[in-house]
C-alpha positions as CSV (number, residue, x, y, z in Angstrom):
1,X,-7.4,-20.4,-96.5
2,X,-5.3,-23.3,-98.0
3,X,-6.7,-22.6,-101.4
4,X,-6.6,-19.1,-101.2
5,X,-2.3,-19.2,-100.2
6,X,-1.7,-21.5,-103.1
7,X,-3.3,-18.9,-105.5
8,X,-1.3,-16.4,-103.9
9,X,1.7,-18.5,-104.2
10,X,1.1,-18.9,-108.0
11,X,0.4,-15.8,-108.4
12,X,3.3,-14.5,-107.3
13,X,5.9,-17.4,-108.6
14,X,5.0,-16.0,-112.4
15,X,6.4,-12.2,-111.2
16,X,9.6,-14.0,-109.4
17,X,12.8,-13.2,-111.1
18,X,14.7,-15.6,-109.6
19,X,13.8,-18.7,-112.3
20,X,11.9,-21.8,-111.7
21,X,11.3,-22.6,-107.6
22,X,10.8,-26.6,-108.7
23,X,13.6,-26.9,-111.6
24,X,15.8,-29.7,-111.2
25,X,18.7,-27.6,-110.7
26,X,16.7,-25.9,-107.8
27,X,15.8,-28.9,-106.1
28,X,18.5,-30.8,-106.0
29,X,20.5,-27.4,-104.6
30,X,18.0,-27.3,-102.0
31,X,17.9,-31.3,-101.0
32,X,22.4,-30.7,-100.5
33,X,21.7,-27.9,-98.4
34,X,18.8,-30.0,-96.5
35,X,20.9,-32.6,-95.9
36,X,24.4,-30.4,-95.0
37,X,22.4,-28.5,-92.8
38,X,20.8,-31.6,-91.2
39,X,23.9,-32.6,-89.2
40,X,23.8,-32.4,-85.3
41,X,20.7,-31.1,-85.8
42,X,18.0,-31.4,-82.8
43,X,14.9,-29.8,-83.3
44,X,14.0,-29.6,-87.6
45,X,11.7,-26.6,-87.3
46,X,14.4,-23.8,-85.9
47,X,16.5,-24.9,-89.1
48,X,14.4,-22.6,-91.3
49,X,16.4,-19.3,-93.2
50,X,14.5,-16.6,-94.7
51,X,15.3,-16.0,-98.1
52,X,16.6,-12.1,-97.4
53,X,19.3,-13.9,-95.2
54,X,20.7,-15.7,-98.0
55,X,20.9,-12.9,-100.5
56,X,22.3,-10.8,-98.1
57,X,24.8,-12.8,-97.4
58,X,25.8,-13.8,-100.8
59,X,25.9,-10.4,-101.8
60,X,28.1,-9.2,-99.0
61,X,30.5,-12.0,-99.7
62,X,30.0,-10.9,-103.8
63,X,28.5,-14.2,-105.0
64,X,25.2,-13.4,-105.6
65,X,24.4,-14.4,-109.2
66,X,23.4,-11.7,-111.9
67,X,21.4,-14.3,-113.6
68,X,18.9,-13.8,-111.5
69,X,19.4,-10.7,-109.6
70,X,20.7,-8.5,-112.6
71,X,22.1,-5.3,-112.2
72,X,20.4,-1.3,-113.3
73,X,22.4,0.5,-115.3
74,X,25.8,0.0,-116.7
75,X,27.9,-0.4,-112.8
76,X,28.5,-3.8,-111.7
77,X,30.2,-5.0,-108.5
78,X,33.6,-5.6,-108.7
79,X,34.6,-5.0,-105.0
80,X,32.4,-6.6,-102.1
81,X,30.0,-3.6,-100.6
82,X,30.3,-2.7,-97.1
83,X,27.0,-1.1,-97.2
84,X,23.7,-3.1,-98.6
85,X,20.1,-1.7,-98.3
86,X,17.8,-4.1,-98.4
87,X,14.1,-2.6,-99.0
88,X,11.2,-5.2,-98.7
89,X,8.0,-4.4,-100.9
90,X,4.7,-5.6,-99.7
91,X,6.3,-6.1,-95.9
92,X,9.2,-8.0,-94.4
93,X,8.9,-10.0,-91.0
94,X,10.3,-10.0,-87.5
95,X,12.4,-13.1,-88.3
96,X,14.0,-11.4,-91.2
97,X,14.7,-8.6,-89.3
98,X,16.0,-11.0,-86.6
99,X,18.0,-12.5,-89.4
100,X,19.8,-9.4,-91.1
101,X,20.2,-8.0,-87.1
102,X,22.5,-11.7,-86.3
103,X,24.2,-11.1,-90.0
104,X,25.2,-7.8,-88.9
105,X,26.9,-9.2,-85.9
106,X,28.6,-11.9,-87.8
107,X,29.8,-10.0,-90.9
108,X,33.1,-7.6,-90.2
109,X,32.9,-4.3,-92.2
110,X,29.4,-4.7,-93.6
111,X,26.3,-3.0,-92.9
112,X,23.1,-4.1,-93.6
113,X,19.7,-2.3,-93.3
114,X,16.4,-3.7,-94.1
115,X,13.6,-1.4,-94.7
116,X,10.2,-2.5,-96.1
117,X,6.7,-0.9,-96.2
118,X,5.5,-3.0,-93.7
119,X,6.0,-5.4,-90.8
120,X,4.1,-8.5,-90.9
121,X,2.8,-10.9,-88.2
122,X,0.5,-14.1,-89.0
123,X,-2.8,-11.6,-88.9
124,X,-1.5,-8.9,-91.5
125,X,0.0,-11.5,-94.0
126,X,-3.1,-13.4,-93.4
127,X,-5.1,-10.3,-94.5
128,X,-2.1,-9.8,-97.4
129,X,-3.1,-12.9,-98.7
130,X,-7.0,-12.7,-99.0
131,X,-6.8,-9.1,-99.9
132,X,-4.4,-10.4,-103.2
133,X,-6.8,-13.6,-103.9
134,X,-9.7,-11.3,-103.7
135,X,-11.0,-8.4,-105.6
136,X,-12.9,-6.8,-102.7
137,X,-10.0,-5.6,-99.3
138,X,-10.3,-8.0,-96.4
139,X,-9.8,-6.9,-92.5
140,X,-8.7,-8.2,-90.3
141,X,-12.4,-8.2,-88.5
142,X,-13.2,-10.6,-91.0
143,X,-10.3,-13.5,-90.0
């Protein structure tokens, strides 16, 4: 399974838009925020943040960069939006949701809804995987 998830993983880093996950730039962005978000820290493993959290939030506080999430069409933002849509392809997960419900709560006079295909738990991304690293569909039976 190990082997299978980092063919999956490379597959899908050459169809991310968002630039190179191991550039310098990249990880010495995420080594500040490891450390800054190390502080009075007690338990490591609740400090994880999905990835849909962050781009909600920078784009509900209009900071999101167009470098790497570029605009359709000829409008850009030039007011923050009080209403973001946030639809997951492929399947999104019961911490993002989680995530995007506790922004909601913390942002004033923005709504955020997150929609996605599917909603994923270990078994079904399990499955996503081997059905992507295979040619043949893979059940669940088979796991």
């Amino acid at each position: 399974m190990i082997r299978e998830l980092l063919i999956f993983a490379d597959r899908k880093s050459d169809t991310v838009t968002t630039g190179d996950l191991l550039s310098t730039e990249n990880m010495k962005s995420f080594t500040k925020k490891m450390i800054k978000g190390m502080k009075g820290v007690e338990n490591i493993y609740t400090q994880h943040s999905p990835l849909v959290k962050e781009m909600a939030e920078e784009l509900a506080r209009g900071r999101l960069r167009t470098t790497q999430f570029p605009y359709m069409g000829t409008v850009q933002l030039q007011d923050r939006p009080r209403d973001i849509i946030i639809f997951v392809v492929g399947g999104a997960t019961y911490e993002e949701s989680l995530a995007i419900h506790n922004l909601n709560s913390a942002l004033q006079g923005v709504r955020i809804v997150l929609g996605s295909s599917n909603i994923h738990n270990f078994r079904s991304f399990v499955d996503d995987v081997r059905s992507a690293t295979h040619s043949t569909p893979v059940t669940s039976k088979t796991f």
